[in-house]
C-alpha positions as CSV (number, residue, x, y, z in Angstrom):
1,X,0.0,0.0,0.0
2,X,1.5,3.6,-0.8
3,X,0.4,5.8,1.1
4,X,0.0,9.7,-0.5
5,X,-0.1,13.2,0.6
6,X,-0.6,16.0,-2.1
7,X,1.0,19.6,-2.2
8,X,-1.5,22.3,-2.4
9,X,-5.4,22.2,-2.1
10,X,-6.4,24.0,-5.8
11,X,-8.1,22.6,-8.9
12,X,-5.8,19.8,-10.0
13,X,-5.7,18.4,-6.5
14,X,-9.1,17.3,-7.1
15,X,-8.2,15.0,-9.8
16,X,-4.9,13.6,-8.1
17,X,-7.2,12.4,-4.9
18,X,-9.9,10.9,-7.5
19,X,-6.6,8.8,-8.9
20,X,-5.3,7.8,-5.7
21,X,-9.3,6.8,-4.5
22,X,-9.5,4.5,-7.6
23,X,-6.3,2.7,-6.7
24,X,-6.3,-0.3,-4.9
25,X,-3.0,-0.5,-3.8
26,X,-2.8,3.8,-3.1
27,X,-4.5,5.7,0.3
28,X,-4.5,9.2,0.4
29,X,-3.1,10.2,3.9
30,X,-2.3,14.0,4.1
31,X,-2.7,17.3,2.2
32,X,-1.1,20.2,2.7
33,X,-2.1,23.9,2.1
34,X,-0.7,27.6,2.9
35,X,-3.7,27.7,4.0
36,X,-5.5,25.7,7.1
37,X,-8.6,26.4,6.2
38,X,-8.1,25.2,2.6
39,X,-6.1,22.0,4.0
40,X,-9.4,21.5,6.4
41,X,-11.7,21.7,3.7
42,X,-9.6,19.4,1.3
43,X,-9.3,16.8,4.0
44,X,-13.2,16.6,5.0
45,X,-13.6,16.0,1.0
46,X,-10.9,13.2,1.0
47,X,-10.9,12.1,4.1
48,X,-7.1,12.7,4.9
49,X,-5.0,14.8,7.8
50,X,-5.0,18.1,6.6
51,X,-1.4,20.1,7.2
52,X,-0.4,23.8,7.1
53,X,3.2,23.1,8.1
54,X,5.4,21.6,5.2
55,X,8.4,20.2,7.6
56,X,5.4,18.0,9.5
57,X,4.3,16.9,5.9
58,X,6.8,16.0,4.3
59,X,8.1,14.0,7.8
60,X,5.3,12.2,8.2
61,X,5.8,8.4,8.5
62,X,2.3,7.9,7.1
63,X,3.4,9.6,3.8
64,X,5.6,7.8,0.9
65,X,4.8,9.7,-1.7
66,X,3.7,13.2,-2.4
67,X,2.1,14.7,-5.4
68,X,2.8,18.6,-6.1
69,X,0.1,20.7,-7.1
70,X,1.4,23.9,-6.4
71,X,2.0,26.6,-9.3
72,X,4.3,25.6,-12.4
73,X,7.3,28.0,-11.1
74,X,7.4,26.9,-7.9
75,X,8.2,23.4,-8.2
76,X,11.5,22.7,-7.5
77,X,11.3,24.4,-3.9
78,X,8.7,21.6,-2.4
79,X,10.5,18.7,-4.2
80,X,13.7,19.6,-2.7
81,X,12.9,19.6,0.3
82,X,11.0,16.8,0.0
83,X,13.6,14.9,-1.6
84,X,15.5,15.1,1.0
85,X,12.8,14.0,3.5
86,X,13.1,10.9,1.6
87,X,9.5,10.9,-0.3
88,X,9.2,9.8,-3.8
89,X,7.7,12.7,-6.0
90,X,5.1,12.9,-9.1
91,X,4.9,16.3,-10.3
92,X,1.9,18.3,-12.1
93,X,2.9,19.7,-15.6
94,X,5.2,21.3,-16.5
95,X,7.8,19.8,-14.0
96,X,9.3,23.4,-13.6
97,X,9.2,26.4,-16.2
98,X,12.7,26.7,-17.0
99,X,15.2,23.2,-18.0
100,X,17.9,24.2,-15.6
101,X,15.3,24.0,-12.7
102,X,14.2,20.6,-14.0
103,X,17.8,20.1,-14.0
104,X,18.0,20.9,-10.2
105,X,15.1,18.8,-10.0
106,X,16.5,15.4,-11.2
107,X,19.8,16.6,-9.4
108,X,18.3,16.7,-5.8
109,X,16.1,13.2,-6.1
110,X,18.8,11.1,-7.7
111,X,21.4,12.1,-4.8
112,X,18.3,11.7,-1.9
113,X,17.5,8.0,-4.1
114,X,14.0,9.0,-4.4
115,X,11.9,8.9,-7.7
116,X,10.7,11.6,-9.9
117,X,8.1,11.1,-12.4
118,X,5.4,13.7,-14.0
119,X,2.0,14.0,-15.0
120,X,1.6,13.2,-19.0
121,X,-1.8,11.5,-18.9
122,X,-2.2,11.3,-22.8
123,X,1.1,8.8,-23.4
124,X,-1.1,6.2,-21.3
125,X,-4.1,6.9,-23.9
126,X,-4.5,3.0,-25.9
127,X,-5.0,5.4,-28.8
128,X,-1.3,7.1,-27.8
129,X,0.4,3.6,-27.8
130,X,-1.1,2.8,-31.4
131,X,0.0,6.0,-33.0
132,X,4.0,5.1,-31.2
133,X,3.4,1.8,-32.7
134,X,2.5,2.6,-36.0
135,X,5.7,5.1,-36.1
136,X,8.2,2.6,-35.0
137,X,6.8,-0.3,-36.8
138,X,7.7,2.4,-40.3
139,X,4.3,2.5,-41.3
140,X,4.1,5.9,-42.7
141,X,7.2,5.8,-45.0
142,X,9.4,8.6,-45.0
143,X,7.3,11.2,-42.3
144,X,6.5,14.6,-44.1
145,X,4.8,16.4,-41.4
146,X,4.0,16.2,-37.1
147,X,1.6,18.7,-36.7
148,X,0.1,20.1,-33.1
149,X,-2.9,21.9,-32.8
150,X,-4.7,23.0,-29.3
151,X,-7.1,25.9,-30.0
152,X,-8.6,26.4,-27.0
153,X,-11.0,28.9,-24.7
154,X,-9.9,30.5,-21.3
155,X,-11.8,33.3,-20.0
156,X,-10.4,36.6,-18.5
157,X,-12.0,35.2,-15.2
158,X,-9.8,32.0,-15.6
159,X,-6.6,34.1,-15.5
160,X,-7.8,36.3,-12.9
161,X,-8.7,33.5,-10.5
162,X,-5.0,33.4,-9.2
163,X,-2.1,35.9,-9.0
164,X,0.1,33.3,-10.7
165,X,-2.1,32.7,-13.7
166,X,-0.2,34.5,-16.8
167,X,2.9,35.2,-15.1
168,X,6.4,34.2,-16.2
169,X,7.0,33.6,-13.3
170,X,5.5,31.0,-11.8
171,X,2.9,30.0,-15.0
172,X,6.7,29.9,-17.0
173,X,4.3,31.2,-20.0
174,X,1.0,30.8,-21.5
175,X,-1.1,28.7,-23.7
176,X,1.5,27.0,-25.0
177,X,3.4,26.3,-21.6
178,X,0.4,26.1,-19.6
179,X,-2.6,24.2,-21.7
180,X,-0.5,23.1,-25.1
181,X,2.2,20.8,-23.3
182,X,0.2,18.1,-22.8
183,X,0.2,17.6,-26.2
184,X,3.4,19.3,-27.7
185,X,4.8,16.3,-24.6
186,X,2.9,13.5,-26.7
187,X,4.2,14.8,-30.4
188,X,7.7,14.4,-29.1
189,X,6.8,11.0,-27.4
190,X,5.8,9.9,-30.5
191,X,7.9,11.7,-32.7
192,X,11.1,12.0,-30.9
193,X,13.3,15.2,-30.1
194,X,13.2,18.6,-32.2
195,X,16.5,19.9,-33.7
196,X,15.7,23.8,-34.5
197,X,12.3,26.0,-34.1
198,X,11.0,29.4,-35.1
199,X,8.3,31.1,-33.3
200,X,5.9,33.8,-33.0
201,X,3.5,34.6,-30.2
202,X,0.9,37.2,-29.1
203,X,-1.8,38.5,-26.8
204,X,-5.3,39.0,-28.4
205,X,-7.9,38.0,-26.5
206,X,-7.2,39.1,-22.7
207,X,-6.3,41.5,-20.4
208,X,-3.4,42.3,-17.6
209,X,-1.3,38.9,-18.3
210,X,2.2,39.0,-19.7
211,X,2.5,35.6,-21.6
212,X,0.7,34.5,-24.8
213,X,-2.6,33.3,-25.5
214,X,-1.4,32.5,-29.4
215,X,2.0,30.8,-30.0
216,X,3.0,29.5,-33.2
217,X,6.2,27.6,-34.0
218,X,7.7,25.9,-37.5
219,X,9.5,22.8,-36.3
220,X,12.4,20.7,-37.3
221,X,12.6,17.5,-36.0
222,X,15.6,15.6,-35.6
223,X,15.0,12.8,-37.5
224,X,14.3,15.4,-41.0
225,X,10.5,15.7,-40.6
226,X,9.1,19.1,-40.3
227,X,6.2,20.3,-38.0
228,X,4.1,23.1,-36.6
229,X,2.7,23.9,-33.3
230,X,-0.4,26.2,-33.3
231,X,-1.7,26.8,-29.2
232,X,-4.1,29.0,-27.9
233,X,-6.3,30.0,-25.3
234,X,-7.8,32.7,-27.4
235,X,-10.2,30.5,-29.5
236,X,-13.8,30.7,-28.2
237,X,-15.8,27.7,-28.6
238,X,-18.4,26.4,-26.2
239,X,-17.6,23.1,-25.8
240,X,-13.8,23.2,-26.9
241,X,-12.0,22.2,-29.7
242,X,-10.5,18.5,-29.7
243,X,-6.7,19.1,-29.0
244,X,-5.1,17.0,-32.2
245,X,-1.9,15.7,-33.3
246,X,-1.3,14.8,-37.0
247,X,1.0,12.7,-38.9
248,X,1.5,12.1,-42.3
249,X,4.0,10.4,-44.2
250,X,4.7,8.8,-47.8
251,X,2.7,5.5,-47.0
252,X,0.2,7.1,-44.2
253,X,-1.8,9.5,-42.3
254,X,-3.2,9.8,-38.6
255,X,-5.1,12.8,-37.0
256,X,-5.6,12.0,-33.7
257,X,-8.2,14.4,-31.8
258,X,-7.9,13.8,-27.9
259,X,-7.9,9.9,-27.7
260,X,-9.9,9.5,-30.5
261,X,-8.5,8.9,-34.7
262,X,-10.7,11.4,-37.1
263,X,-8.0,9.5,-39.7
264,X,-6.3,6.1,-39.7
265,X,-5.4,5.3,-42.9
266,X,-1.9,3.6,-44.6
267,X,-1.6,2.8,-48.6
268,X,0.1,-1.2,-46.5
269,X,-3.8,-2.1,-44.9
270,X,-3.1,-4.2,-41.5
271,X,-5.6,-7.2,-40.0
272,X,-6.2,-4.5,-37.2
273,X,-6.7,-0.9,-39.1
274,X,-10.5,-1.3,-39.3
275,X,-11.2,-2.5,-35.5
276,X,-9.0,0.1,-34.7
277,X,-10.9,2.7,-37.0
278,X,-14.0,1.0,-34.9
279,X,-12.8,1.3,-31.6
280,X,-10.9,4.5,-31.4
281,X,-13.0,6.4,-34.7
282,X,-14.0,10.4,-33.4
283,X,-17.7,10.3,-32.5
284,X,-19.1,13.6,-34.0
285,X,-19.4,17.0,-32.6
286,X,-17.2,15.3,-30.1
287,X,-16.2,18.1,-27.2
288,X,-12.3,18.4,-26.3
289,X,-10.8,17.6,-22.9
290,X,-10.7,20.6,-20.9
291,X,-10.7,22.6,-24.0
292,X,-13.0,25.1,-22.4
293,X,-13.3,24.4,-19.3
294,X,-10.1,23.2,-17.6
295,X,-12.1,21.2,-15.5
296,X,-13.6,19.1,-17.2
297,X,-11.1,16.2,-17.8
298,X,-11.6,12.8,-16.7
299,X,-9.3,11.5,-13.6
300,X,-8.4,8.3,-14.8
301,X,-6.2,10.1,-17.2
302,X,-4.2,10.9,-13.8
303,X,-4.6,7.1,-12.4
304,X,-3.2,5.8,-15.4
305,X,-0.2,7.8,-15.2
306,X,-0.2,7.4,-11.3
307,X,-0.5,3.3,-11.5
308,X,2.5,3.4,-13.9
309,X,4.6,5.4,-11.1
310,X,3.7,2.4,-8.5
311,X,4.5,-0.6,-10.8
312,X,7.9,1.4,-11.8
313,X,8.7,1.6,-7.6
314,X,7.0,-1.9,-7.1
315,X,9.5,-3.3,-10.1
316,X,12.7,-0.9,-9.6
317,X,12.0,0.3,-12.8
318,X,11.8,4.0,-14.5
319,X,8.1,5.5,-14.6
320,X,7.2,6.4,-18.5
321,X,7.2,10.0,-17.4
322,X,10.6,10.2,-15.9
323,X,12.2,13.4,-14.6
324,X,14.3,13.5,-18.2
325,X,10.9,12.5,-20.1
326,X,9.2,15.4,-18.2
327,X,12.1,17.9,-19.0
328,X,11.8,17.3,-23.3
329,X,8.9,19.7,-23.5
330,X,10.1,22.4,-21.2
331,X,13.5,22.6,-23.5
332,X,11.3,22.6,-26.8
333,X,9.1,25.6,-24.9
334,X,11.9,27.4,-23.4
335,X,13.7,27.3,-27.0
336,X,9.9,28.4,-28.6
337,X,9.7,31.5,-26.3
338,X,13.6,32.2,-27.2
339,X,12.6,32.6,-30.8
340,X,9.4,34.5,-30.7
341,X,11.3,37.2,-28.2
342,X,14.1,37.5,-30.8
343,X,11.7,38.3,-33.8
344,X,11.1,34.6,-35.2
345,X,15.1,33.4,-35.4
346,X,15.8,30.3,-35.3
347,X,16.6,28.2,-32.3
348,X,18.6,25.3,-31.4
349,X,16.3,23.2,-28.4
């Protein structure tokens, strides 16, 4: 039984508690909060100690494992410490908003011998697994394009609902750093690394933030493929827009929306393409995941991810989402914002 205890009482937490519930072998025991009254509240949902003091938290014997739910840019701080406490760590996206404090990050837990894994719910999709599949089995020929696209809906209220929100600071940037990694993380799980970017990004549809709610980037992957990353938080829609990733290639072609394929087709036809077309086909007028409403996203998207963390510590073996897995994205961002503040040059990630 691992026994949990989650950093900060906001939104996300919500969904981490939901993960550990559904776990058989997981029991949330603590949460702890700035704020008692917060921590209070939390724990009468959840049914755990509630904690206002973060050396008693991370100390507890009743804890192995925390979960950090506290804003992007301040990340490393509780993970130090707790590191050092002794308590393995899964983090929230984006691990941290700048590589070198990922880098500190990976430092601190591979010297205390604790592990460090983040949240990436999409790679444990079924759908996500195919799509890997299909690219290392060479199904679509020589790979043209690797496209991402996240056009999604924030409100000004949404931004205003915390000092953090829209700060370098601690959000590290905006729609593409905040809501587009998710999937910018699952283009390079699939794809592999990026080799050079050029960017542009803006602010058109909100008020009194200083990061982007439009961010555009040309990409070139490492492995000769080209790409493009369009993310925003400034495209209205009242159900959201499907986040999507698309592939195509000299033998085949995949747009994935969410979990879901609106195309699966190669010119070589497997046994499996039609049951997968079946299966995982786009129902229509389909709403995206917390497209535009950040809370509405499903929690076993988090248990997934959580369950792989466990079987890694049960097995001695490296979660999927490793601190190194986790830090991918944040390079590919930090070099994207690099580019757009220098007029659109071209970046080495």
């Amino acid at each position: 039984m691992y026994r949990f205890g989650i950093v900060g009482a906001g939104m996300i937490a919500d969904f981490h508690a939901q993960a550990i519930h559904a776990i058989p072998n997981a029991e949330l025991t603590g949460i702890y909060s700035r704020s008692i009254d917060k921590a209070n509240a939390f724990s009468k949902k959840h049914s755990c100690t509630p904690y206002d003091n973060y050396t008693s938290f991370i100390t507890s014997p009743e804890i192995d494992i925390i979960t950090i739910c506290t804003p992007s840019g301040f990340h490393l701080e509780p993970i130090s410490a707790a590191a050092k406490a002794g308590k393995h760590i899964i983090c929230e996206k984006p691990l941290e908003v700048t590589a070198e404090r990922v880098d500190e990050m990976i430092a601190v837990c591979a010297q205390n011998k604790v592990m460090l894994a983040g949240i990436f719910p999409r790679r444990f999709n079924a759908s996500s697994q195919l799509l890997k599949q299909a690219i290392n089995a060479g199904r679509f020929g020589n790979i043209s394009m690797a496209d991402a696209y996240i056009k999604w809906w924030r409100t000004q209220e949404y931004y205003e609902s915390g000092a953090w929100r829209g700060t370098w600071k601690l959000d590290g940037g905006g729609a593409l750093m905040n809501q587009s990694i998710h999937t910018i993380d699952l283009l390079l799980y699939v794809m592999g690394d990026v080799k050079s970017v050029r960017a542009e990004t803006r602010l058109v549809a909100h008020d009194g933030i200083e990061v982007e709610d439009v961010g555009i980037a040309m990409l070139e992957f490492k492995n000769g493929a080209l790409g493009v990353i369009q993310g925003s938080t400034a495209c209205w829609s009242k159900s959201g827009h499907p986040a999507e990733i698309q592939i195509t290639g000299s033998k085949g072609s995949v747009f994935m929306s969410d979990d879901k394929f609106r195309v699966w087709e190669f010119a070589e036809e497997s046994e499996e393409d039609k049951e997968i077309r079946c299966k995982y086909g786009l129902s229509e007028n389909e709403a995206g995941a917390g497209a535009a409403d950040p809370s509405a996203i499903d929690f076993v998207w988090h248990q997934r991810n959580f369950e792989d963390v466990l079987n890694a510590l049960d097995n001695g073996t490296k979660p999927l989402v490793d601190g190194f897995e986790g830090r991918r994205s944040i390079a590919l961002l930090n070099a994207i914002y690099r580019s757009a503040k220098n007029g659109g040059e071209k970046e080495l990630v």
